[in-house]
Every structure is written in C-alpha cells, then in structure tokens.
C-alpha positions in Angstrom: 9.6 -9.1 17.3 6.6 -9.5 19.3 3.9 -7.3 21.4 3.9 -7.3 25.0 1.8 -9.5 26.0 0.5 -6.8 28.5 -1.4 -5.6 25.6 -2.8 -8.6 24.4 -5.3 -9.3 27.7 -5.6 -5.2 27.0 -9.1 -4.4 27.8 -11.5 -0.9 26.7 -11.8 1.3 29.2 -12.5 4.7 27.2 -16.0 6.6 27.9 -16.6 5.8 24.0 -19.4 2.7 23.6 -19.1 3.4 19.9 -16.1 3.3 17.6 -16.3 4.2 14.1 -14.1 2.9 11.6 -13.5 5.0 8.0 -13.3 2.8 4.9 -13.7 3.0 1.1 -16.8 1.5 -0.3 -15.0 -1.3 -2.5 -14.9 -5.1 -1.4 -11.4 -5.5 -0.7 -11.4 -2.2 1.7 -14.6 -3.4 3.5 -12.8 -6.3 3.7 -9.8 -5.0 5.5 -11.8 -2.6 8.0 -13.7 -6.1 8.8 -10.4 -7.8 9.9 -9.4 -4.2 12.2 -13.0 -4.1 13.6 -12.8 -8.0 14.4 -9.5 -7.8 15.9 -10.1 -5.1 18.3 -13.0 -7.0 19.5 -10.6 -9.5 20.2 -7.9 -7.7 21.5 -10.0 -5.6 23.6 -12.8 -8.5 24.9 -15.6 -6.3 23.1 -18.6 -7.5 24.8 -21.7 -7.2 22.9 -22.5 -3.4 24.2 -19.8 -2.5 22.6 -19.7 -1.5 19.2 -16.8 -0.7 16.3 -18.7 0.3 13.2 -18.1 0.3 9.7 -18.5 3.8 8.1 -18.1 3.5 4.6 -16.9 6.9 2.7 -16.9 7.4 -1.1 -13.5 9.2 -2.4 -13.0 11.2 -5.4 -10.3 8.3 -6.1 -13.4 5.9 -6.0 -15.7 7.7 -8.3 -12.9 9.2 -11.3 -12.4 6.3 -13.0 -10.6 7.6 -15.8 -7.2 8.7 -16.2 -3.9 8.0 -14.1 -3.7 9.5 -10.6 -0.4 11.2 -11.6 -2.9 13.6 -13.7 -5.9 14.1 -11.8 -4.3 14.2 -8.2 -2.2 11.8 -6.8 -2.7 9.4 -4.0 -4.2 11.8 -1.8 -7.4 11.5 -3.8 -8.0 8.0 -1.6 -7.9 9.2 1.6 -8.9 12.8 1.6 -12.4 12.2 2.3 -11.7 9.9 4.6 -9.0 12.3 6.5 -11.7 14.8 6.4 -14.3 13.1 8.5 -11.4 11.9 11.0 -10.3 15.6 11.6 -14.2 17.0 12.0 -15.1 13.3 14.0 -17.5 11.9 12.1 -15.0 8.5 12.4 -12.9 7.7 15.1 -10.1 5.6 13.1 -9.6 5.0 9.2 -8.3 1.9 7.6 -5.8 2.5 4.8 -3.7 0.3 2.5 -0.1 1.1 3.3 0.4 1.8 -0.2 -2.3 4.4 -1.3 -0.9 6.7 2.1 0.9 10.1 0.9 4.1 10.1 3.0 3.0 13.4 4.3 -0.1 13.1 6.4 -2.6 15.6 7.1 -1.7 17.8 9.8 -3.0 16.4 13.5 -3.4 13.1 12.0 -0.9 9.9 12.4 -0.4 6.2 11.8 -1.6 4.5 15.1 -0.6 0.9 14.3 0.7 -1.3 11.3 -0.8 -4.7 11.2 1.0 -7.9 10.2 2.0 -7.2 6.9 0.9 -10.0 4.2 2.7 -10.6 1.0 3.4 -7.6 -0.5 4.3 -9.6 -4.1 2.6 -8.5 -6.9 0.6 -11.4 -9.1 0.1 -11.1 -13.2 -4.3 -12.4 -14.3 -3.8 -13.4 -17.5 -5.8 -15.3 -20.3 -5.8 -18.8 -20.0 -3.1 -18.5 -17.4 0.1 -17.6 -19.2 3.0 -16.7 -17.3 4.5 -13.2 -18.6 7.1 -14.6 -20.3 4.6 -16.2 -22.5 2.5 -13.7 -23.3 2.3 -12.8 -26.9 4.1 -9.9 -28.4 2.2 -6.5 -28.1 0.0 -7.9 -25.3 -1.9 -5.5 -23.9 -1.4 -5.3 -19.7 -3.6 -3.5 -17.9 -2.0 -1.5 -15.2 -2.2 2.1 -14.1 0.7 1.9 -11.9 4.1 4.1 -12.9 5.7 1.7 -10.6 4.5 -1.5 -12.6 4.5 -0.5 -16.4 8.3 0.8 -16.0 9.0 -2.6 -14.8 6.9 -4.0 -17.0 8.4 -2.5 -19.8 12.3 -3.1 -18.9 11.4 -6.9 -19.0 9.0 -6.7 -22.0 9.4 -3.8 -24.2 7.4 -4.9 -26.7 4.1 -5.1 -24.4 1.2 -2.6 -24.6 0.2 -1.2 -21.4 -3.4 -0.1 -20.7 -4.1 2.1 -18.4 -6.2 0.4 -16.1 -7.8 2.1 -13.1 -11.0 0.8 -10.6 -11.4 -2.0 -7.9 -10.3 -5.2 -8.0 -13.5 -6.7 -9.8 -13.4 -4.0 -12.4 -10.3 -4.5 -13.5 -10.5 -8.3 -13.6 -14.2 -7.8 -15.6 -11.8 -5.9 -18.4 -9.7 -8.7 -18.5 -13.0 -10.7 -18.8 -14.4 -8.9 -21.7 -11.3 -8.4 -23.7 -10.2 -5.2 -23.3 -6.6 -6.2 -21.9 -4.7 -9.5 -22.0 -3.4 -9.6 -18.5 -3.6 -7.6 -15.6 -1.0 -7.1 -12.6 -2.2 -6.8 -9.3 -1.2 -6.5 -5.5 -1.2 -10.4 -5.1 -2.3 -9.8 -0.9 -5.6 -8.0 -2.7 -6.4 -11.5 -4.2 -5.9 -13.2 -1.4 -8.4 -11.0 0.8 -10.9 -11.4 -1.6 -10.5 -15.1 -2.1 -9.5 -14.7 -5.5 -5.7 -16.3 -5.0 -6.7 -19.8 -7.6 -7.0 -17.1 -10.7 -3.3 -16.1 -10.0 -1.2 -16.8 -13.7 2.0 -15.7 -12.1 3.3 -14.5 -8.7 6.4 -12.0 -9.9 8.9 -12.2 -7.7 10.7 -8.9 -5.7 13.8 -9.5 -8.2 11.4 -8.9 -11.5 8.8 -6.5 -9.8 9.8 -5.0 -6.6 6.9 -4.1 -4.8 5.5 -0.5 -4.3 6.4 1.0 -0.7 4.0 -0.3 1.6 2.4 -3.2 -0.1 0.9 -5.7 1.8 0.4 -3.8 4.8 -2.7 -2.1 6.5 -2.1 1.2 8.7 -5.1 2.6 10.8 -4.8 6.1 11.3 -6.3 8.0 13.9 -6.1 11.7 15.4 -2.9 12.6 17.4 -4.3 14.0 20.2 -7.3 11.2 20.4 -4.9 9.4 23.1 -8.1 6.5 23.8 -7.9 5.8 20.5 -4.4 5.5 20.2 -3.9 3.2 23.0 -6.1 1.0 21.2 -4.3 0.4 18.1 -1.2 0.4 20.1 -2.2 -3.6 20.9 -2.2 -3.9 17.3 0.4 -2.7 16.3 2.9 -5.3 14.7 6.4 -3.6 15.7 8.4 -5.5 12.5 6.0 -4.4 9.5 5.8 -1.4 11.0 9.4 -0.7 10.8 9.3 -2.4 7.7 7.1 0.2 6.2 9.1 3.2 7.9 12.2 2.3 6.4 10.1 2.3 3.2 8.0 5.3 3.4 11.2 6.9 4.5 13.0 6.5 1.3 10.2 7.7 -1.0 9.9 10.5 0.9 13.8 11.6 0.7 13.2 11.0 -2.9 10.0 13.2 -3.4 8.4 10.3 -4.6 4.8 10.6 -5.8 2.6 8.2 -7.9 4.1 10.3 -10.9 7.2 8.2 -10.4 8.2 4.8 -10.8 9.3 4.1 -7.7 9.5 0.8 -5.3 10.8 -0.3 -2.5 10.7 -3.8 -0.2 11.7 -3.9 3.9 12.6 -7.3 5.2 14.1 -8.2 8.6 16.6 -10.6 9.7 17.2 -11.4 13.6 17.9 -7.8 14.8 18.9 -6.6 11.4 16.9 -4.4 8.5 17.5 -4.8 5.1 16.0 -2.4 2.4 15.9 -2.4 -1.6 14.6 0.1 -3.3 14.5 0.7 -7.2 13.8 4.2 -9.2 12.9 4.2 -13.1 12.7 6.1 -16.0 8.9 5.6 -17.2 9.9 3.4 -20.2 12.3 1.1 -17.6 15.1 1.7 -19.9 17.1 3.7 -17.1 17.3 2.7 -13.5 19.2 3.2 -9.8 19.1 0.7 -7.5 20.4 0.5 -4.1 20.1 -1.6 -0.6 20.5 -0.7 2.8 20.8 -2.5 5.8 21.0 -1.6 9.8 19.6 -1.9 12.6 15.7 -2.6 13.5 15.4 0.8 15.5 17.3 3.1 12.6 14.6 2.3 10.1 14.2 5.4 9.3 17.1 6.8 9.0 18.4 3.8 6.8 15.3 4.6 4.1 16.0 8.1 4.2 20.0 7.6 3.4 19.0 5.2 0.6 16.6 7.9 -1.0 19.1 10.4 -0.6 22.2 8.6 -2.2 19.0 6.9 -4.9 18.1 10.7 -5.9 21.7 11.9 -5.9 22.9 9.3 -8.2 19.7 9.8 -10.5 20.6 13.1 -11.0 18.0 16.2 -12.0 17.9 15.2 -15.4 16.6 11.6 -14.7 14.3 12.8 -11.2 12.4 15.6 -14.2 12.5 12.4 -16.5 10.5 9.9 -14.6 8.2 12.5 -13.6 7.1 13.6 -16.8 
C-alpha cells in the first residue's frame, strides 16, 4: 500500500514559518524526531526559511528511574508532559514510540500519521554474546517490561529478572558493570542508535511476540490544528498504520495497561490482515493466545474481536491475575 503520489510533491503552504516538534530528551527519541523533522523537509521542499524545530521535554517517565511503571503510573508518565505543551501550544507536533502511547489519548489530541514501521523484534545484550538458551541458570535479565519477563519466564523459569528501567545507554551501562547478565531490548532502538553489532540474539515473534506498537513512530498533533494535520497526512504510511490499529485495538478491548503482560504483532498480506496477540499470567505459566485475520480496512474491528474473545477466554480470575 502506497501514498498518493499527490502528496509526495506536497508543498507547505500554512501561515506557520515555524514548526515545533515535542520530544523526550534521550538519544534514541532525539533521534526519531530527527528523522520526522528531516522528512518533512523533504516531503514538503522546506526551503531554508523554513524551520521544524526540535523541542526537547523532560517527563516524569524520564526523571523516576526507579520502580516499574505499573506502580508509579503507567505509560502515560512518557507523554504527559509532552501532551501538555501540545494542548497549551508550546509544540505544534510530538513524536512518540508507538509503544509507550496509552490507547486512550488525551482529549482534542490524535495520531496524525504512522511512519514506516521498522522491525518491531525484540533483541537479547548479553555477556560475551550468549544466545538465551545458553545463558546460565539463575541469570539475572534486566527487563522492566510485564510483557517481556512473563515471556521470559515461560521459556526460562529458572532466570532472575531485574527490574531494569532508563534509556537505552543506561541500561546497556548496567549490563556493563555487572549488575545484570543480559538485557532485552526493542531491537529497532539498537538499530537507530547504531548499536545493532552488540545484538547476542534477535528473538523471534514465536518466542517473544512483540509489544503492541513496536517498531513504529506516531506523530501526534491537535485535532482541530487541520495545517498540521495535512502535513503528516504525506507521511503517513497507510500499512503500519493499520498495522498498529489492529493492534492498539485489541489492547484496548482487553483493558490492557503496562500492568499486564500483554503483546501483540500486525502483519499484512496482499489485501489481507493478520493479527496475533498473546496475554500472560506474570510468571508465564498461564497463557491465551489467539489470531485474527481480515481485511486491510477492518483493522480495527479485527483487534477489537480478538481482545474481546482473548479477555473472555481468560476469564476474571486470570485478567485480576496478571494485573496484580
């Protein structure tokens, strides 16, 4: 599925001279609102009077360190200062990482444009390279992820997992002092950062499904800012982005938070959608797992039936379970 390619000779014509893009502070998210800013340059023919800027916000996810985000707030504690300054207008558009996105957006808020998703495969950092499998009994992983330590867990029980919160560099400078033996990450975050050589393993969707939205960049934007939107609209990459609605879709019918070990994976086919999703027990040893494919332009509805028929064969008992 492709743009028209209307849009891509799109040019600016707003009364704006100034665009200011909302990021996080860290490497990998300056990164990431590089690659928007460069390709609405592109897109748009940007000529050098015109500027998209980099505004870089600190979140309280950014600056408590400590803990897992089930306990101190949830997802939301990424993007609420950012969400903030896009409802009062101190930024005009905000980069996010699919993944870190509540389902529930702030009210007057919306996603304007998904780009090309990258690989949304998560990647084990060990010591001295060893594949999981290897790793020795009672390792200690570092992840802070519901999603990865049930998963974690089903395939090796016997593993310690350390809860393992920061950016990218801090968690790999834990693995670098000794305080865990391996570390699983999003393996697109690598890449972005240049980092892909210090991959051990690259778990595949069968052993570690990926979280809902991995691998995939949304810019959001104000709902009634129409300029903006028709930006993003030329960006907008019409497969990941039904991809990720299919996705977002089914952890929504299923209430899902970061409190629950939940994942999910999109992929498309010719004309056709095909959808796997996975909820755990937090120790991995209980599961439900079901697929769901349709048509491209039912995406949501298709993520929303699998959530539904997920959560009813889960049952109350399981849903309290996995939260706790």
């Amino acid at each position: 599925m492709h743009n028209s390619a209307v849009w891509a000779t799109a040019q600016i014509t707003g009364s704006r001279s100034i665009y200011r893009i909302g990021t996080r502070g860290s490497a990998l998210a300056l990164y990431q609102a590089g690659l928007v800013r460069d390709r609405l340059r592109a897109t748009h023919a940007l000529t050098a009077d015109d500027a998209v800027e980099l505004v870089p916000i600190r979140t309280t996810g950014d600056r408590v360190q400590t803990g897992l985000l089930a306990e101190i707030g949830g997802k939301g504690l990424f993007t609420k200062e950012i969400d903030e300054a896009l409802l009062d207008g101190r930024i005009d558009l905000a980069v996010h990482s699919l993944k870190d996105m509540e389902t529930r957006l702030a009210a007057g808020l919306e996603i304007g444009c998904v780009l090309p998703r990258e690989d949304p495969r998560d990647a084990l950092v060990s010591s001295g390279g060893v594949p999981l499998a290897n790793l020795p009994r009672g390792a200690r992983v570092g992840t802070a992820s519901p999603r990865r330590t049930a998963q974690l867990l089903r395939l090796r029980p016997d593993l310690s997992i350390v809860a393992t919160r920061g950016n990218v560099d801090t968690r790999l400078n834990k693995l670098a002092t000794g305080e865990v033996d391996a570390l699983v990450l999003a393996l697109c975050g690598l890449e972005r950062l240049g980092k892909r050589d210090i991959v051990s393993e690259i778990l595949s969707p069968e052993r570690m499904l990926p979280a809902v939205g991995q691998g995939a960049l949304a810019i959001e934007c104000r709902a009634d800012d129409a300029e903006v939107r028709r930006l993003l609209a030329a960006l907008n990459d019409m497969a990941s982005a039904a991809c990720v609605a299919a996705e977002r879709a089914m952890l929504a019918a299923l209430d899902g938070s970061c409190r629950a070990p939940i994942a999910g994976l999109a992929t498309i086919s010719g004309d056709r959608l095909s959808l796997v999703a996975l909820f755990l027990s937090n120790d991995g040893k209980t599961e439900r797992r079901g697929r769901s494919e349709g048509a491209i332009a039912d995406a949501v509805e298709l993520g929303t039936d699998l959530g539904m028929r997920l959560r009813e064969a889960a049952g109350r008992e399981f849903a309290l379970g996995a939260r706790n």
